[in-house]
C-alpha positions as CSV (number, residue, x, y, z in Angstrom):
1,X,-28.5,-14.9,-9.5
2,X,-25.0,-15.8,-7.4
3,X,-22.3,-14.5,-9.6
4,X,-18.5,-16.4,-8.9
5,X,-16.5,-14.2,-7.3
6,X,-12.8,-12.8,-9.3
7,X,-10.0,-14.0,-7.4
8,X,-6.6,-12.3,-6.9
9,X,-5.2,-12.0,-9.8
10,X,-7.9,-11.3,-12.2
11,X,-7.5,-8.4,-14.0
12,X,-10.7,-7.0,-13.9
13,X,-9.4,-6.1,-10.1
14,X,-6.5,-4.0,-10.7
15,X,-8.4,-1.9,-13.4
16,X,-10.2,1.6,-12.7
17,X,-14.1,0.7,-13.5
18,X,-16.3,2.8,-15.9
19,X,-19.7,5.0,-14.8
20,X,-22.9,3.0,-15.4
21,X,-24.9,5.3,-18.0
22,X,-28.2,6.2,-15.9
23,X,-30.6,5.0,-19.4
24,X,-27.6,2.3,-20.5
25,X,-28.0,-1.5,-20.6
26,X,-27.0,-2.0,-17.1
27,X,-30.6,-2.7,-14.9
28,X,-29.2,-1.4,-11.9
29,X,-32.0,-3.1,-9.3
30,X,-31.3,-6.1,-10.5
31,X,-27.7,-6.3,-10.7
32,X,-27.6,-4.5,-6.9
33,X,-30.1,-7.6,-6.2
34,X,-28.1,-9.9,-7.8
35,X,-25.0,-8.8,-5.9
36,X,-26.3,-8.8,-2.9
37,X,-27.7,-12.5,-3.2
38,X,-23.7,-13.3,-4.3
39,X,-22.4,-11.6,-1.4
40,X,-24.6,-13.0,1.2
41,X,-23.7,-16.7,-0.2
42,X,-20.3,-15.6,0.2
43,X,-21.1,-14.2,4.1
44,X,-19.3,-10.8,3.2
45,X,-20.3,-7.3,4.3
46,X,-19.4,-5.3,0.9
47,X,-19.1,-6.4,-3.1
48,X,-18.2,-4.2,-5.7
49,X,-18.6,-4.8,-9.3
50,X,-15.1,-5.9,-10.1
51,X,-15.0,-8.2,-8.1
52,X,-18.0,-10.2,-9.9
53,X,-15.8,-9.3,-13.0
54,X,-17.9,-6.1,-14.3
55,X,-15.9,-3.2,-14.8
56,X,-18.6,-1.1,-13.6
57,X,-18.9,1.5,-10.7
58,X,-21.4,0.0,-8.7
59,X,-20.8,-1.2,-4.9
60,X,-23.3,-3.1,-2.2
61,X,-23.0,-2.9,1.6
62,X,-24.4,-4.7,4.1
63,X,-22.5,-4.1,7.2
64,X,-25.3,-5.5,9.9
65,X,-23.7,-8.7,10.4
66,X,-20.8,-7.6,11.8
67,X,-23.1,-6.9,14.8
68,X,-22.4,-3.1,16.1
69,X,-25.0,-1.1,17.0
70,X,-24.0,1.6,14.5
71,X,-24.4,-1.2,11.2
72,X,-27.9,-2.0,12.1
73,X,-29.6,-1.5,8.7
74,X,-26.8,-0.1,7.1
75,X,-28.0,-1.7,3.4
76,X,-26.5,0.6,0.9
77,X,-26.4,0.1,-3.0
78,X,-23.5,2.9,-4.3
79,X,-23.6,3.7,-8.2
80,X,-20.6,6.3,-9.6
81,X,-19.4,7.2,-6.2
82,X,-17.3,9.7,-5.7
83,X,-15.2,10.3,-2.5
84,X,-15.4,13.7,-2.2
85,X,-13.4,13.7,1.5
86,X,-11.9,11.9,3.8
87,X,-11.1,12.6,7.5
88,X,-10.6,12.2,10.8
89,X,-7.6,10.2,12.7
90,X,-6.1,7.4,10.4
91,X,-6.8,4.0,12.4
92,X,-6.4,0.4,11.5
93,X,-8.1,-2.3,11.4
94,X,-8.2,-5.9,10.2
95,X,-9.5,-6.2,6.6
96,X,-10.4,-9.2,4.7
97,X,-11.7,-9.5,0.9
98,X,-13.8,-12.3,-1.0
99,X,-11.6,-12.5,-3.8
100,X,-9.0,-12.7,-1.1
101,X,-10.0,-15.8,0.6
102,X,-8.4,-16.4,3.9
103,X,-5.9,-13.4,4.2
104,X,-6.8,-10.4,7.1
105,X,-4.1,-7.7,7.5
106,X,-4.6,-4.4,9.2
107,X,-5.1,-1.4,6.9
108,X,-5.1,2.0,8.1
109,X,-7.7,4.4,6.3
110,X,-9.0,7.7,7.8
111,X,-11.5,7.4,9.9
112,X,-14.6,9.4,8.0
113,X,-15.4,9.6,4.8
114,X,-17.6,12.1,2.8
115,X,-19.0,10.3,-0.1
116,X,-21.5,11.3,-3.6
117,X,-23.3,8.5,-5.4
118,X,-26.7,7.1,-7.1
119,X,-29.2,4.6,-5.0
120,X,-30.5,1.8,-7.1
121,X,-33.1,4.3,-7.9
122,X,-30.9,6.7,-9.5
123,X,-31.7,9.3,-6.7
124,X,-28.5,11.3,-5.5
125,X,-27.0,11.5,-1.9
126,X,-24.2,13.2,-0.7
127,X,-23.8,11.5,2.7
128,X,-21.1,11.4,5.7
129,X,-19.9,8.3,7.4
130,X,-17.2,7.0,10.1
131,X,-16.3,4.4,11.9
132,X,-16.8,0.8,10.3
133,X,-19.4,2.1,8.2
134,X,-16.8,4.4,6.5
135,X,-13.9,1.8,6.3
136,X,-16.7,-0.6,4.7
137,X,-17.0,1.9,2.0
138,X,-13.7,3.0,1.5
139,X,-12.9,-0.8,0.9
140,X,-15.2,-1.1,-1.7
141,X,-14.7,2.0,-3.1
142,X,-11.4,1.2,-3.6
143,X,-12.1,-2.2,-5.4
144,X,-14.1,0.2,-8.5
145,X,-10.9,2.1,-8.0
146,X,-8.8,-1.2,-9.2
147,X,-7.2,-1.1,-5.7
148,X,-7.3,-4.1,-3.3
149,X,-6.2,-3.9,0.6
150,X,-3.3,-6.1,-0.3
151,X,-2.0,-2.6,-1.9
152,X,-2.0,-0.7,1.1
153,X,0.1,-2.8,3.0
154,X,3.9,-2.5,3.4
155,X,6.3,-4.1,1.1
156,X,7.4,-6.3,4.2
157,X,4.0,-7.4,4.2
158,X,3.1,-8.5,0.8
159,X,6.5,-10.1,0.5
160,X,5.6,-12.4,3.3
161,X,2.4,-13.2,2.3
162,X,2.8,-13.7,-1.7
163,X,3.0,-17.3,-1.8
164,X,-0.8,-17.2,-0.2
165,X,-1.4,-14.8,-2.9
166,X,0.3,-16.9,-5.7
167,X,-2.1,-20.1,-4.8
168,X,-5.3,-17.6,-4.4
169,X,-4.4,-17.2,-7.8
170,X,-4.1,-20.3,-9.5
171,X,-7.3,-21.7,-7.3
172,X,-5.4,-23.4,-4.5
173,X,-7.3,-21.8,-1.5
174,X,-10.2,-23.3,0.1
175,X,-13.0,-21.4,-0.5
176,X,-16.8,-21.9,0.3
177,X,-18.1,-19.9,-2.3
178,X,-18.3,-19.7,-6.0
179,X,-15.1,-18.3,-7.0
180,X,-13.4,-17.6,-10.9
181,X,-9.9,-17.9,-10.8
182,X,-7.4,-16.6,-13.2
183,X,-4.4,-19.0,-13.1
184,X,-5.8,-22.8,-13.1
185,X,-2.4,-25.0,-13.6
């Protein structure tokens, strides 16, 4: 099932998401499946459960289409993460978000990250990655953490572009995906 995706400005965004109980309501393989089928209609690499307005702490990666030889297979479904570390040299890069249609800044983020969570399978992993595969996660980590790469920028930087962000908002973007918007005017 494609879920619309929450644009800027939804709540669900800006607010910390809640563990998924391992013997809940939530059926965690299909949900992950589900997520993946909306983030592949959307052409992402990552989407985390906010962002389909759950306020759960689930994310899915898929990385491989943004073609390095280090993403091959990198398929990842990550339930209750915890980053537990994060290393290396900060370095930036250009970030863009589905409920951020359009916009691509540079963030800096450390460049590894040491991270705990639950497959789809409920099996644990304690894992280490860097590079892109790191700053995939840390993206979407962030998103369960109610933080979008909009907040990392400077002050400057989010003055200049909050006009985009005001019409994200209210559904005046072109998109070519399903989207939710939380202003319709």
């Amino acid at each position: 099932m494609i879920y619309p995706i929450y644009a800027y400005g939804s709540p669900v965004l800006k607010k910390e998401a809640r563990d998924i109980e391992k013997d809940g309501d939530v059926d965690v393989k299909q949900l992950a499946e589900d997520m993946f089928e909306t983030m592949y209609a959307a052409s992402g690499v990552g989407l985390a459960g906010p962002q389909i307005g759950l306020d759960l702490r689930i994310f899915v990666v898929d990385a491989e289409p943004m073609d390095e030889e280090n993403l091959q297979g990198f398929k990842k479904v990550f339930i209750n993460a915890q980053i537990l570390e994060e290393t290396g040299d900060d370095w930036g890069f250009e970030e863009g978000c589905l409920s951020i249609p359009n916009i691509r800044e540079e963030v800096i983020r450390p460049e590894k990250v040491k991270i705990n969570y639950f497959d789809e399978n409920w099996e644990e992993h304690t894992e280490e990655f860097d590079g892109l595969a790191a700053r995939v996660i840390q993206h979407e980590y962030d998103h369960i953490d109610g933080i979008l790469f909009t907040d990392h920028l400077s002050a400057f930087k989010k003055r200049l572009l909050k006009g985009k962000l005001v019409n994200i908002s209210k559904g005046k973007v072109k998109h070519d995906y399903k989207m939710k918007f939380p202003v319709r005017k």
